[in-house]
C-alpha positions as CSV (number, residue, x, y, z in Angstrom):
1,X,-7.5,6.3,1.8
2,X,-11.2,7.1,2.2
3,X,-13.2,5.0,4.9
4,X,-15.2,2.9,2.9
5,X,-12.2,1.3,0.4
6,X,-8.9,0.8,2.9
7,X,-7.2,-2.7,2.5
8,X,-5.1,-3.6,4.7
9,X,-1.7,-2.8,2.9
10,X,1.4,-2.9,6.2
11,X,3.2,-5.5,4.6
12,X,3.5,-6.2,1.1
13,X,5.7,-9.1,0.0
14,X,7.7,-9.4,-3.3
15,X,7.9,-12.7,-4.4
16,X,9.6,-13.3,-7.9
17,X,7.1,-14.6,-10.4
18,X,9.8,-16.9,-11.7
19,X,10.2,-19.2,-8.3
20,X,7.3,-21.8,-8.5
21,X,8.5,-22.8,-4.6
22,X,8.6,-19.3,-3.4
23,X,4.8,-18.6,-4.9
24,X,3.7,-21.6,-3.0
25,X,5.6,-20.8,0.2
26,X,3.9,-16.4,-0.1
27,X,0.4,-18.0,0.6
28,X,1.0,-19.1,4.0
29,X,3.1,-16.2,5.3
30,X,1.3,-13.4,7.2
31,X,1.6,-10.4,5.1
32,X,-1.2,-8.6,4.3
33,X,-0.5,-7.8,0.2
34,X,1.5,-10.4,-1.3
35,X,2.7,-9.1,-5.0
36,X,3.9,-11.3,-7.9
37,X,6.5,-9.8,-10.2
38,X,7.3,-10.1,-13.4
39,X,9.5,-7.0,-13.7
40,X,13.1,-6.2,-12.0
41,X,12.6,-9.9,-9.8
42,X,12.5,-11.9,-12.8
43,X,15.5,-12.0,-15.9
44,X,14.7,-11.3,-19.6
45,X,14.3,-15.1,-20.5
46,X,12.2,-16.1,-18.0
47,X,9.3,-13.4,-17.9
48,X,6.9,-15.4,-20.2
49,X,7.3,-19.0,-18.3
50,X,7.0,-16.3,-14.7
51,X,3.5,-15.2,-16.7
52,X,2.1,-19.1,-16.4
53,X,3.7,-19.7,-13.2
54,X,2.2,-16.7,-11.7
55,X,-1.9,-17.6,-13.3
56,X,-1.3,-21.4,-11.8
57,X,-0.8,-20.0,-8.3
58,X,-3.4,-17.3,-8.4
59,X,-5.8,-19.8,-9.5
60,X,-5.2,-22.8,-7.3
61,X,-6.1,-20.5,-4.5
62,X,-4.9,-20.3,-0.5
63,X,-4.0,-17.0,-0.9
64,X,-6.5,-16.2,2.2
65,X,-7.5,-12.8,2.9
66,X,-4.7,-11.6,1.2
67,X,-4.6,-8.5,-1.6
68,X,-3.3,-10.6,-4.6
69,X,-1.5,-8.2,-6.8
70,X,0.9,-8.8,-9.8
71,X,3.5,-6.6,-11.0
72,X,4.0,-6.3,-14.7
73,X,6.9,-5.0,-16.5
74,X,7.0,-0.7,-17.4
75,X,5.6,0.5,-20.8
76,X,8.7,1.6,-22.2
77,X,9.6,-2.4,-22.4
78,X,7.8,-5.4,-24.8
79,X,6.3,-6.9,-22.3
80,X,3.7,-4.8,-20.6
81,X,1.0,-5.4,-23.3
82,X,1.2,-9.4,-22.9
83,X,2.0,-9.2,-18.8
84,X,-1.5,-7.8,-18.5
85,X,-3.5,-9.6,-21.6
86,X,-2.1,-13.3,-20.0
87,X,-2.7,-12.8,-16.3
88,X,-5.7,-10.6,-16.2
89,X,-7.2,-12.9,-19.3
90,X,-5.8,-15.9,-16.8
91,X,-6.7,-15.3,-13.2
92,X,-8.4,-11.8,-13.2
93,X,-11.2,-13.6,-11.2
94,X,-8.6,-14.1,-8.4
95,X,-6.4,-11.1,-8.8
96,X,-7.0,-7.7,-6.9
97,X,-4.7,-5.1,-8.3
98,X,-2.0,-4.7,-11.6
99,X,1.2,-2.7,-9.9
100,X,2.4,-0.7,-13.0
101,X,6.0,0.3,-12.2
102,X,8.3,3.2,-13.3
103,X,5.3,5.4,-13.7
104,X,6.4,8.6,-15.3
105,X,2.6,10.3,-16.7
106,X,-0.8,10.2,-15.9
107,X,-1.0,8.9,-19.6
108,X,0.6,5.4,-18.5
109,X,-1.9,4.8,-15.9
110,X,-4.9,5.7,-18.2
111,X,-3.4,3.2,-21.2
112,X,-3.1,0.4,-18.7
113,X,-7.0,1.6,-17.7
114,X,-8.0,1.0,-21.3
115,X,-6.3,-2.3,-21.6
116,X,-7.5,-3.4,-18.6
117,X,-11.3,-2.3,-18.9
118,X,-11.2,-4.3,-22.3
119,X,-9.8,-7.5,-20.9
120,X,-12.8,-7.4,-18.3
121,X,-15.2,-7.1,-20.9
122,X,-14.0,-10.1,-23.0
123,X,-14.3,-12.1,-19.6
124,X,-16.8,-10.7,-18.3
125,X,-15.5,-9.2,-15.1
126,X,-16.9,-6.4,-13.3
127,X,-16.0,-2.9,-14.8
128,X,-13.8,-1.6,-12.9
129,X,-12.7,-4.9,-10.9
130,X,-8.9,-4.6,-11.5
131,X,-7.3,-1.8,-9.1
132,X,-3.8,-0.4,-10.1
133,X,-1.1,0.5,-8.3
134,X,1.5,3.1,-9.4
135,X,5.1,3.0,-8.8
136,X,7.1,6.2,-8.5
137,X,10.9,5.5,-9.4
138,X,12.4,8.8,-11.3
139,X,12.0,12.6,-10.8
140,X,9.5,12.5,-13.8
141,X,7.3,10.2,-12.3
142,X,7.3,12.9,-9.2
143,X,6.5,15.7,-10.6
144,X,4.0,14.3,-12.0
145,X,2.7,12.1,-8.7
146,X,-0.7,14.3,-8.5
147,X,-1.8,14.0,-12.1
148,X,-0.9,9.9,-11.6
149,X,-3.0,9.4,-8.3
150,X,-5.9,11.5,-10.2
151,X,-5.5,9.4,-13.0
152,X,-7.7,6.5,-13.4
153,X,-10.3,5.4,-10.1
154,X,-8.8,2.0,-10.6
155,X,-5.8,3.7,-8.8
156,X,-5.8,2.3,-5.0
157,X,-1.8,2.7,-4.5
158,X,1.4,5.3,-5.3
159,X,4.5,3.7,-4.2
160,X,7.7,4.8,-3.6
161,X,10.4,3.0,-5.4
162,X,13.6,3.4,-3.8
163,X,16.2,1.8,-5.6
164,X,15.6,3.3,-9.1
165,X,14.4,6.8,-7.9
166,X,18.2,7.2,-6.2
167,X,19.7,6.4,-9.8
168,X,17.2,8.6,-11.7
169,X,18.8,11.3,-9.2
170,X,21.8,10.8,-8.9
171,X,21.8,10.0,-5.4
172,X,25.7,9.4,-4.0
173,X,24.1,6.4,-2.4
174,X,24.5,2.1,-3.0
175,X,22.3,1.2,0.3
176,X,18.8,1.4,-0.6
177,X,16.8,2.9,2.3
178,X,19.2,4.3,4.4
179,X,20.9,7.9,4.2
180,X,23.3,9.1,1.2
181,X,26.9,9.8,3.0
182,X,27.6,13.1,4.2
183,X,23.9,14.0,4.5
184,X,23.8,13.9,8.1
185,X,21.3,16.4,9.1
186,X,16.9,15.6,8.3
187,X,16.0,12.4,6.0
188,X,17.2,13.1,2.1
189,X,14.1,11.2,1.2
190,X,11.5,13.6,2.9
191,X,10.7,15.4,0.5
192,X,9.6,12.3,-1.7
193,X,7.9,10.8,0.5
194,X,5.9,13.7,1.7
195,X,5.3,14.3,-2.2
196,X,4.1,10.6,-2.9
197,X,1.9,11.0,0.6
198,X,0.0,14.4,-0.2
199,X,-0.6,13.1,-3.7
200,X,-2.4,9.9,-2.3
201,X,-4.1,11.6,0.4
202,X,-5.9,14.3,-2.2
203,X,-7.1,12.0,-4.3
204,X,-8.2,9.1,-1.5
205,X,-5.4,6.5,-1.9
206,X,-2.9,4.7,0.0
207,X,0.4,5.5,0.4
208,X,3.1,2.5,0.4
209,X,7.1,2.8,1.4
210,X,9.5,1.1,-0.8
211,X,12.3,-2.1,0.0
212,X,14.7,-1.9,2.4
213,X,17.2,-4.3,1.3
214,X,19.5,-4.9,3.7
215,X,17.2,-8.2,4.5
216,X,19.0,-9.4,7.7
217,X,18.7,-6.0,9.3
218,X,15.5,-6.0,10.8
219,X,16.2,-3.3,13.5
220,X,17.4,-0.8,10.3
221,X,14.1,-2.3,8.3
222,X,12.0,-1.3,11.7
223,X,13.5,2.1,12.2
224,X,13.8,2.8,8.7
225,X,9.9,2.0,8.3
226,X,9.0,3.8,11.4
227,X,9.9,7.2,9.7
228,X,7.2,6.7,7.0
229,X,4.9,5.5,9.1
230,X,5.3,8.2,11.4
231,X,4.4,10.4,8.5
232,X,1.1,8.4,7.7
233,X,2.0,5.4,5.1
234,X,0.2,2.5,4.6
235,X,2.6,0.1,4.4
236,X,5.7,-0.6,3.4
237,X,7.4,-3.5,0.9
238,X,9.1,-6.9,2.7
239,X,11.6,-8.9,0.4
240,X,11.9,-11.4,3.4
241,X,10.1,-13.3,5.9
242,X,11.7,-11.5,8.7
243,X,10.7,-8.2,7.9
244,X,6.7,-9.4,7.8
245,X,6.6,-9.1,11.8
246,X,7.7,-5.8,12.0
247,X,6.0,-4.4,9.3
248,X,2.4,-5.3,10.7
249,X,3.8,-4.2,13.6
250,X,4.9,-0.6,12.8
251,X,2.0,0.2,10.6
252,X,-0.4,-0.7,13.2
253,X,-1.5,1.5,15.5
254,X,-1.1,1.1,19.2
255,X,-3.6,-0.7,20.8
256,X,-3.7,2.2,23.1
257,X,-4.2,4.4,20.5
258,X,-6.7,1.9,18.6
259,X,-8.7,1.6,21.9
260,X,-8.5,5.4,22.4
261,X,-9.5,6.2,18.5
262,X,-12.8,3.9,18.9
263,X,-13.8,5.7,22.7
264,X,-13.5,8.9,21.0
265,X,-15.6,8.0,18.1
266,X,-18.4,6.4,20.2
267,X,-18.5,9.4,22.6
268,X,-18.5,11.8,20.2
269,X,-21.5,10.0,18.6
270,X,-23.2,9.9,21.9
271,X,-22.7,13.3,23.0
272,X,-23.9,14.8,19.8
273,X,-27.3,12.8,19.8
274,X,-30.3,14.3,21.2
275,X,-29.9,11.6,24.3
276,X,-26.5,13.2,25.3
277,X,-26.9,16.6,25.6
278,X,-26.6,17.7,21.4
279,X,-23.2,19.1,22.5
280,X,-20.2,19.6,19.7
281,X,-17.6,19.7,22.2
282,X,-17.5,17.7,25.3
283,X,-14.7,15.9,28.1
284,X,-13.6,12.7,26.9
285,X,-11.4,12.0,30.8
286,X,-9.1,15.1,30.7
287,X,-9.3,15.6,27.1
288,X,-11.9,17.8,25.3
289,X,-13.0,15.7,21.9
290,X,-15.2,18.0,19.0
291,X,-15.2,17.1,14.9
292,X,-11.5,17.7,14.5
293,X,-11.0,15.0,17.3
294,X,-13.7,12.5,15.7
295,X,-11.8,13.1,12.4
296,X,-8.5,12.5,13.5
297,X,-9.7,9.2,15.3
298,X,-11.1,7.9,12.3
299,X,-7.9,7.5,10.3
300,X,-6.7,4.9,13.7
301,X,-9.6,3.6,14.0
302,X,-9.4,2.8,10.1
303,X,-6.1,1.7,10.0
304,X,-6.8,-0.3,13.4
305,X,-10.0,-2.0,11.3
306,X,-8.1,-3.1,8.6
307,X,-5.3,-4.6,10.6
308,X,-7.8,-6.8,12.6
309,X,-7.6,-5.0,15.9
310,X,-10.2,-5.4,18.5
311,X,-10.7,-2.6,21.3
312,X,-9.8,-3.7,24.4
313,X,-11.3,-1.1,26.5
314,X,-14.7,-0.2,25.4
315,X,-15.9,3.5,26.7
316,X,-19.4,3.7,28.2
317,X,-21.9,6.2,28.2
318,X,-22.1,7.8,31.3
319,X,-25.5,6.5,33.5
320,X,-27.0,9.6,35.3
């Protein structure tokens, strides 16, 4: 994601649009995206009461400094159309992003910027307002993951969706998240995930891991989270409470490294200045720090930012 637009994405909690007491009970849990769905979460008779259900709680507020996002249902269903026309026309003013899933073309993403740039205009919103975020859940949507991210600016978010992608596959699998039997050598989902990742890094997005759904396992959640994080990701869903923790904690950097990240930065900026010597490569302690150093510590330092971290052991410029 580029410096100037990174939210703060490590944990983003599904809550089912249908559940009035689960809507209420999001606002007060410490994940930084909470997202309100109206697609897989919610059953064919309920979606349109989950529509109002899902406006009331955006609008009465306490969602904090959350990013408020609401998941509609895919184009290929009836739905779509009246998912985005009720809630953005409803609570666009307190509404960040539309999550669009089972995105298969680049052409999807620009119809649901078209929809979405007239609803703003009839309420006057700011252009533009609305972000999206793109699902990837079949092999279609994958090949395609470049064109998607480049799609619309509105995008802020490609997401990998697990569950449906290992169907649209084939994948000899029924445990979302962990490893196929008999594939016992590498991940079997590297390859996807390193395709949604360079996709959202070209084009300046973020990059956000799907469920794990075994929901009691928080030791599988953490090591199964730690793989794409290791990679670079954002974030990564939570369908429980108990996996909140662990997911700020895993996509945050270490404070070591957050500390480290911000004493690179501010030596590199000193040392570069007329007042400390002009010089593009200089010690940092036993390490030698130049533009590819100040680079790399900006995506920590970034990440640290956004997750609310505060240095803990400020570098100073040296006195003589």
């Amino acid at each position: 994601m580029s410096e100037q637009v990174l939210r703060s994405r490590r944990s983003c909690l599904a809550t089912p649009g249908s559940n009035p007491r689960f809507l209420a009970k999001a606002k007060g849990l410490d994940a930084d995206q909470v997202f309100l769905d109206l697609e897989d979460s919610v059953a064919p008779i309920a979606k349109v009461d989950a529509r109002k259900n899902i406006v009331a709680a955006l609008n009465e507020g306490g969602w904090g400094n959350k990013v408020r996002v609401v998941r509609v249902n895919d184009w290929t269903t009836e739905w779509t159309y009246a998912d985005v026309i009720e809630v953005v026309g409803g609570a666009g003013a307190n509404l960040d992003c539309i999550m669009l899933p089972k995105v298969q073309t680049a052409e999807q993403v620009v119809a649901l910027d078209l929809l979405l740039t007239q609803i703003e205009k009839v309420h006057g919103y700011e252009p533009g307002k609305i972000g999206i975020e793109a699902q990837i859940e079949n092999a279609l949507g994958l090949t395609n993951v470049n064109a998607i991210a480049a799609a619309s600016p509105r995008v802020e978010t490609i997401i990998f969706g697990p569950a449906d992608f290992m169907a649209s596959i084939n994948m000899k699998s029924l445990v979302v998240g962990e490893q196929p039997p008999g594939y016992d050598v590498g991940d079997a989902y590297h390859y996807i995930l390193m395709q949604i990742l360079m996709a959202a890094r070209a084009y300046g997005k973020q990059a956000i891991d799907g469920p794990y759904l075994q929901i009691k396992e928080v030791d599988g959640f953490r090591r199964v989270a730690g793989r794409s994080a290791a990679l670079g990701f954002d974030g990564k869903w939570v369908l429980h409470p108990d996996q909140i923790a662990a997911a700020n904690e895993v996509y945050s950097p270490r404070q070591e490294d957050y500390d480290h990240s911000e004493n690179i930065l501010d030596a590199y900026d000193h040392y570069t200045s007329a007042a400390g010597g002009a010089r593009g490569a200089v010690m940092l302690g036993d390490e030698m720090i130049d533009e590819a150093s100040r680079k790399m510590a900006l995506v920590i330092s970034a990440k640290g930012r956004a997750a609310g971290m505060t240095r803990t052991d400020p570098w100073q410029p040296p006195t003589d």
